[in-house]
C-alpha angles and dihedrals in degrees: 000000000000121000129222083232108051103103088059093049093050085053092047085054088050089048100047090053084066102035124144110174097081104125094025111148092214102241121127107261097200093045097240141111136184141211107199129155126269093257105133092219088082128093100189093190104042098043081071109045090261137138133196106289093038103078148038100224112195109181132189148154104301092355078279113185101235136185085246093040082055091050087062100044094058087049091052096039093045100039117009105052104256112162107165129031126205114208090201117179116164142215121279092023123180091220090048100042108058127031121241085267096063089039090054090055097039098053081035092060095036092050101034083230137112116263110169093108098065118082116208103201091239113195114233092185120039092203104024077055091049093046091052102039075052099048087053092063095038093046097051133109103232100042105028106121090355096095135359124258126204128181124221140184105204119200116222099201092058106020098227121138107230103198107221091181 
């Protein structure tokens, strides 16, 4: 009986008959790690030079800090080598286009369920958002000094990187 996910399966095999990770020890060989949102018109790795191996990669809705994003970060930064972390949202964004309200209808519509109980996290202002969800890494105690934090707006009709802090 086929499967939805069988042509995925079919590629991984592809890929693992290449693969050249085995033995990796899991840290992040080039020291960073990114948050970036969920979009999949981002590739976090290849719009900085990476490759897998390199980065740790977190991705939410809006590239949003978290408290589990934060988890992760003390684990990268305190075990596995991270040195520099990228805040990275993008332009048109979902979370940045429409207000809790609209998202709430919207999911509503597409799932025939209320939704009026879920909050998104929608972002009201691109950089202001960039400058706090910075400010959270930079600000905790865990990370603090120990690794430097830059945030970014990446543009996903031209692919730059434009640094906000």
């Amino acid at each position: 009986m086929p499967s939805a996910f069988d042509d995925l399966i079919a590629a991984n095999r592809e890929f693992a008959d290449s693969f050249e990770l085995a033995g990796f020890d899991g840290v992040a060989r080039a020291g960073v790690a990114m948050v970036t949102c969920m979009d999949s018109r981002i590739d976090p790795l290849r719009m900085i030079g990476l490759q897998a191996g390199d980065a740790k990669i977190l991705r939410n809705p809006g590239g949003r800090v978290t408290d589990q994003v934060l988890v992760a970060l003390v684990l990268g930064v305190n075990l596995l080598n991270v040195e520099r972390v990228l805040v990275v949202e993008h332009t048109r964004c979902a979370m940045a286009g429409a207000d809790e309200a609209e998202l709430r209808a919207k999911v509503a519509a597409a799932s025939g369920e209320d939704a009026s109980w879920m909050t998104f996290g929608v972002i009201t202002d691109q950089r202001a958002d960039i400058l706090d969800e910075v400010s959270k890494v930079r600000h905790h105690p865990l990370l603090g000094d120990r690794v430097s934090v830059g945030g970014f707006l990446y543009d996903v009709d031209t692919g730059l990187l434009d640094q906000v802090c």
